[in-house]
N, C-alpha and C positions, 0 to 999 in steps of 0.2 A: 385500734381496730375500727373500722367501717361497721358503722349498724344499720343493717337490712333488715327491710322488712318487705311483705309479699305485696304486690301494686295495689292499691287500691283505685276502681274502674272512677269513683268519684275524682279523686284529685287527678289521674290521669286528661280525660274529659274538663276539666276543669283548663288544663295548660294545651289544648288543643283544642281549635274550632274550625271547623270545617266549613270551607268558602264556597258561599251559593254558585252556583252554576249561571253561567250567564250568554243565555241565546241566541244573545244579539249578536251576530256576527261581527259588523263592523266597530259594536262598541270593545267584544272582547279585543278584537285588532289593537284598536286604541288605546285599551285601558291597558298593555303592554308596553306601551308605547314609553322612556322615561326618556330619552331625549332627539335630536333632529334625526340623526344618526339612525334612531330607531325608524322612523318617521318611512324614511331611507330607503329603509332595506324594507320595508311594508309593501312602500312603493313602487320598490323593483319588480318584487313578485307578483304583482295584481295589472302592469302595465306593458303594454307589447312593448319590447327592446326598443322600436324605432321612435318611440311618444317617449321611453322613457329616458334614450338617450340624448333627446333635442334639449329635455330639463337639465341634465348631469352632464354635459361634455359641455365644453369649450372651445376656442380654436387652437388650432395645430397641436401641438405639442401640451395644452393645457397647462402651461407652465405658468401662467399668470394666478389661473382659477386656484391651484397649488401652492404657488408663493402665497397670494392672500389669506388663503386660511390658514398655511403655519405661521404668520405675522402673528395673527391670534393665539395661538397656541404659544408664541415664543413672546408670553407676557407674564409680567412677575409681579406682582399685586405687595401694596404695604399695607397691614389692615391696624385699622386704632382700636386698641383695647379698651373695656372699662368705661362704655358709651353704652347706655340706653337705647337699642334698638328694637324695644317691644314691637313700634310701628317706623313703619318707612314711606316714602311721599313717593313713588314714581313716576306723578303728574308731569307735564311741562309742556309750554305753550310754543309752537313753530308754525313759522309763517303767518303770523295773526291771530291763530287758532289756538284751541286746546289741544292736548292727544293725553291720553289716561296713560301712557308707557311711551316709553321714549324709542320706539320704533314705528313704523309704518310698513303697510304692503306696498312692494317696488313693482313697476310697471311689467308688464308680460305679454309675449305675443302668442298666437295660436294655444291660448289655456285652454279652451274646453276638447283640444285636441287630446290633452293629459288625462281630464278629466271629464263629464259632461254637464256639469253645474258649474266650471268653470268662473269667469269673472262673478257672477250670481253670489256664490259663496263667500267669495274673498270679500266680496263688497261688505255682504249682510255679516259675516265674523268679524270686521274688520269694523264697523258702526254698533256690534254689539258691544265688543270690547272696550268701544270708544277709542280707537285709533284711525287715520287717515290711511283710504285706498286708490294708489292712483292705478289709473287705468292708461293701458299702450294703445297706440295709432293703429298697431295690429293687433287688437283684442278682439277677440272673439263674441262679446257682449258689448252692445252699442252704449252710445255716451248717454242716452235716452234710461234704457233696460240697468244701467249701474246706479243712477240717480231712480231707478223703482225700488231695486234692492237696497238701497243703503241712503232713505231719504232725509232722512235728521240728522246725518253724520256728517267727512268732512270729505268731500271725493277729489282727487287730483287729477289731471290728466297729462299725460304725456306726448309731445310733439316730436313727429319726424319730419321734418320740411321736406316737402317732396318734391318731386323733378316739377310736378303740374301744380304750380304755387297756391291757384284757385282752391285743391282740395283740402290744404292745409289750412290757407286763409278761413276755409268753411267750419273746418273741424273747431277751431281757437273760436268761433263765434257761437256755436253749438255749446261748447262745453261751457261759456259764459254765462249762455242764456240754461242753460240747467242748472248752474247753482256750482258748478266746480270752483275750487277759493283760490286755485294754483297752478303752474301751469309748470311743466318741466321741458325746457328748452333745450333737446337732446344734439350733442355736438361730436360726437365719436363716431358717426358711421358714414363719412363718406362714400364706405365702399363696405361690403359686407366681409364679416372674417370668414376663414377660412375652416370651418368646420365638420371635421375630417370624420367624426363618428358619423354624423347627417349622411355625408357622402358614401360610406361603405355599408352604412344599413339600408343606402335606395332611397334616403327620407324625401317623400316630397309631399307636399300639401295641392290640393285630399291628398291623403294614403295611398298609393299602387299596391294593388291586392297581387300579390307575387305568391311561387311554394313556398318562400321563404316566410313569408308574413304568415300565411298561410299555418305552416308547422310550429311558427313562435308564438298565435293567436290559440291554439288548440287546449291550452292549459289557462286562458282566458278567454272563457265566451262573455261573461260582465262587463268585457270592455266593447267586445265587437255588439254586441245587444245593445248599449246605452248608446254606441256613436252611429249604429245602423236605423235607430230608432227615435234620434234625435233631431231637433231642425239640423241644418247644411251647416257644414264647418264654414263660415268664410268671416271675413276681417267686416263685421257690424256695422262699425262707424260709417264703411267706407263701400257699404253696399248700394248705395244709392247712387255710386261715383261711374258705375259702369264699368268693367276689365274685367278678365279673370283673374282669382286669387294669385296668380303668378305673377302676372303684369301688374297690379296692386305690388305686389312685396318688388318688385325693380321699381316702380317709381320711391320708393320710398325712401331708397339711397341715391343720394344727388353730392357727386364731390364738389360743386358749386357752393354748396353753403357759405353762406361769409357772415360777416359784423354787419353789412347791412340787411340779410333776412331776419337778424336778432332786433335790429331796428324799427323794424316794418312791425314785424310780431309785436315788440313791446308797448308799442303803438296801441296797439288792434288791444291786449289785452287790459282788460279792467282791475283783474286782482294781481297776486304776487306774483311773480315769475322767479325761475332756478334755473340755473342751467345745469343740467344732468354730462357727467361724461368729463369734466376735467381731472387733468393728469400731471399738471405744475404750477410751482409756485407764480411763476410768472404769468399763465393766461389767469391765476385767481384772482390777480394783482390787477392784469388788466380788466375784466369783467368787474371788479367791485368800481374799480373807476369809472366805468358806466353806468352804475347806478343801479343792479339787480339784486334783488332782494336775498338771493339761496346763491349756493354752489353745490355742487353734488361734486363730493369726489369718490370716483367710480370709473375702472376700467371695462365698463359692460360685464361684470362677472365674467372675466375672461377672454369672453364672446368677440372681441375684434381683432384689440392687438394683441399677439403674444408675446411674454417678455415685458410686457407694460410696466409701469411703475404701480406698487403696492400701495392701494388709496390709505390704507391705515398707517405705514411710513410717513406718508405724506402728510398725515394730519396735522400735527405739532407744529410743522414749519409755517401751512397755508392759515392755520386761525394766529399764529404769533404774524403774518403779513397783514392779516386781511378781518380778522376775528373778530374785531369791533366796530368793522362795515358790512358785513355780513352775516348772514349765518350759515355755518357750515354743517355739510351732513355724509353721512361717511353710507358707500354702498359697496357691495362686494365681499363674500367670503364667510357671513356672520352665519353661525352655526349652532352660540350656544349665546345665551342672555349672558354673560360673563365679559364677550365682546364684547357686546354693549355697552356696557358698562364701563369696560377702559377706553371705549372710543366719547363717552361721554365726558369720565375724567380727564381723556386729552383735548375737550376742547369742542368736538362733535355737538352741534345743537340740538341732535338729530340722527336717525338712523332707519337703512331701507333695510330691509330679508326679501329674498326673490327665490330662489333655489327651496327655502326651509318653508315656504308658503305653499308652493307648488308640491313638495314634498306629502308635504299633509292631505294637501287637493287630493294627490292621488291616491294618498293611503286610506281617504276616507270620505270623500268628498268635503260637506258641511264642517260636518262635525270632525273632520281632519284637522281644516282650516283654523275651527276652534280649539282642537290639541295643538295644534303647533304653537299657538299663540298662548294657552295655559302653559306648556311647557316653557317658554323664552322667561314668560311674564315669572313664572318660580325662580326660574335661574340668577333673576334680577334682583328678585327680593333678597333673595337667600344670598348672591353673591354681595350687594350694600349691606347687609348686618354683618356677613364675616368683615368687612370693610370697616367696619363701625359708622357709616354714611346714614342719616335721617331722610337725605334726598338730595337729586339730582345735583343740586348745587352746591354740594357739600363733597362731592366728588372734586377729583381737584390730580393735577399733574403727579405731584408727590405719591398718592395710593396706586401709579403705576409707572416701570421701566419697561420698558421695548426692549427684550434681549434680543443681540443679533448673530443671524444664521448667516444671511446674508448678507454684502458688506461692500464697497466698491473696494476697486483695488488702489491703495494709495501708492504713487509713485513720488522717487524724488526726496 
C-alpha cells in the first residue's frame, strides 16, 4: 500500500521555484532562443516578408540552399568512449590568424536592410567572441565604420570585381590600409541568380512602399521606425563611387572575370587572399597551383546557381587534392555547431554561417548576433565531448560518414 500523507506547503515550495519575470523584451526573445531554427522563426516575425525573404530564399527553385542543409543533416557521427573531455580546445588558427571557434561571419549585402545595426553588430559580436568578420562589397557599413566596430579583432573583406575595375582596384587598397588580413576573391557571380521570392515580393533597394508593404509593415512598426529613422540604406564602401544603389548592384556583376583579374588583384593585395565561390575538384586544383592561400567552397548559399553541387559533398575529395596547399573552408547551409564540426573532421580548416548571422541580426540585433554565436559555440562544445574530441585536431574523417540521400545515377 501507498503511504500518504497531507502536502506539506514547505516541501511543496521547496521542489518549485518560481522564475523572475524578465522585462526585457528582446532578452526574453532570446533567452527562448535554443537553436538557429529558433533564431529563425524570431526573425520572421519581427521582419517585413520582403527583408526577410531576400535572407531566407534562394534561387529558383532553392534546390541547392535544400540539398546543402540535408547534406548536414544526412551525417552519422562515431563518438570515442572513455576519453576525458572535462575541457575542450576550440581554438584554431586560419589564414595567419587566430579565431577562438572554428567558424567565422560570411560576407553579406544590404544587412542593415534586415536589420539597422547591421554590419556594426556582426563586426563588434564577431571581435568579442574573438572570431573573424568579413564584410561584402555590398555591405551596408563601410570598410572605414567595420574597422571602428571591431578594431582589435580580425576583419576580412569580400571582393566583387566589378564592370568599372578602378572601383574595386580602390576598395582592395582601402581595406589594406585599414588593417583587413584577408581578402575573399569572389568568383560565382557572373551574372546574378535568379531569385524568385525577391521578384514576387516587389523587392527592390530602397523599399517601394506599396499596399502590400504597407499591410505586411502594420504588425511591424520597429522595423519601419529604425529603417525611417536611420542614416540612407546604400552600399558604404561604395558611396563615394557615385550611381544609384541600382547601378552600383549591375556594376558589380561583370561575366568578364577571368584568371587575369585574380592576377591583377593578387598583385595589389598585401595579406592572404581566398577565393570565395568554388564548386570542383578541378578549379581547387587549379587555383592551389596559383599559389592562393584559401578556397572557399561555397555555392553562394544557393544564391546563383540552382542545382549546384553541395560544397560539404565536395569537401573530402578538394582537401584529399589540394589540402596540404591550401586551406580549405566549407560555406553554405550550416545551421547547427554539429556541422561544424563534421566539416572540420572532414578536412575544412574553416567555416563561414551567413543565413544563422543574419538570423540573429534580425531577431535581436546586437545581442542576436551574440545568441547566435553562444548557441553554434554550445553545439560545438557539447557535440566534441559526445565525440570524445579534446580539440579541433583531434577530429579526424573516422568520427564522420556522409550518408547518402542523394547519389549520381550509375550507368553501365
Amino acid at each position: 500500500m501507498v503511504q500518504r500523507q497531507f502536502p506539506k506547503a514547505a516541501e511543496v515550495f521547496e521542489l518549485m521555484q518560481f522564475k523572475k519575470p524578465e522585462f526585457n523584451g528582446r532578452k526574453r526573445r532570446l533567452d527562448k532562443a535554443l537553436t538557429i531554427y529558433d533564431l529563425r522563426t524570431i526573425a520572421k516575425r519581427r521582419t517585413p516578408r520582403a527583408a526577410f525573404d531576400y535572407t531566407d530564399g534562394a534561387a529558383e527553385g532553392e534546390l541547392s540552399l535544400d540539398r546543402a542543409r540535408k547534406a548536414f543533416e544526412d551525417v552519422e557521427f562515431h563518438p570515442e568512449v572513455l576519453r576525458d573531455v572535462a575541457r575542450v580546445d576550440t581554438s584554431t588558427t586560419v589564414f595567419g590568424g587566430a579565431s577562438a571557434l572554428p567558424f567565422g561571419i560570411a560576407p553579406t549585402g544590404f544587412t542593415r536592410l534586415m536589420q539597422t545595426e547591421g554590419e556594426v553588430a556582426g563586426a563588434g559580436a564577431a571581435g568579442a567572441a574573438g572570431i573573424p568578420f568579413c564584410l561584402s562589397t555590398l555591405g551596408t557599413t563601410s570598410i572605414e565604420g567595420v574597422r571602428d566596430a571591431n578594431p582589435s579583432g580580425r576583419n576580412w573583406f569580400q571582393l566583387y570585381v566589378m564592370k568599372q575595375r578602378d572601383i574595386s582596384y580602390g576598395l582592395v587598397e582601402r581595406a589594406a590600409q585599414n588593417g583587413f588580413d584577408t581578402l575573399f576573391f569572389t568568383v560565382d557571380t557572373p551574372v546574378a541568380g535568379a531569385r524568385l521570392r525577391d521578384k514576387r515580393n516587389g523587392f527592390s533597394i530602397p523599399p517601394q512602399i506599396t499596399l502590400g508593404t504597407v499591410v505586411n509593415a502594420i504588425p511591424r512598426p520597429w522595423w519601419w521606425y529604425d529603417f525611417l529613422t536611420t542614416p540612407k540604406l546604400e552600399f558604404a564602401s561604395l558611396s563615394s563611387t557615385g550611381g544609384t544603389v541600382g547601378e552600383l548592384l549591375d556594376f558589380a556583376m561583370d561575366p568578364t572575370i577571368s584568371y587575369e583579374d585574380l592576377r591583377i588583384i593578387r598583385e595589389m593585395w598585401p595579406g592572404k587572399i581566398a577565393i570565395k565561390g568554388v564548386q570542383t575538384v578541378e578549379d581547387a586544383r587549379r587555383l592551389a597551383g596559383l599559389g592562393v592561400d584559401g578556397i572557399v567552397l561555397s555555392n553562394h548559399g544557393g544564391r546563383q546557381l540552382d542545382r549546384a553541387p553541395i560544397p560539404f559533398h565536395l569537401l573530402p575529395d578538394v582537401v584529399r587534392e589540394v589540402g596540404q596547399d591550401v586551406e580549405v573552408v566549407v560555406d553554405t547551409g550550416i545551421m547547427n555547431g554539429a556541422d561544424i564540426v563534421a566539416s572540420i573532421a572532414l578536412g575544412a580548416k574553416f567555416t563561414l554561417v551567413g543565413r544563422a548571422y543574419l538570423y540573429g541580426l534580425m531577431a535581436g540585433g546586437r545581442e542576436g548576433v551574440d545568441k547566435m554565436i553562444e548557441i553554434l559555440s554550445d553545439q560545438i562544445v557539447r557535440t566534441m565531448k559526445l565525440l570524445g574530441a579534446h580539440s579541433l585536431e583531434e577530429l579526424t574523417p573516422q568520427h564522420v560518414t556522409q550518408l547518402e540521400r542523394l547519389g549520381p545515377i550509375r550507368r553501365g
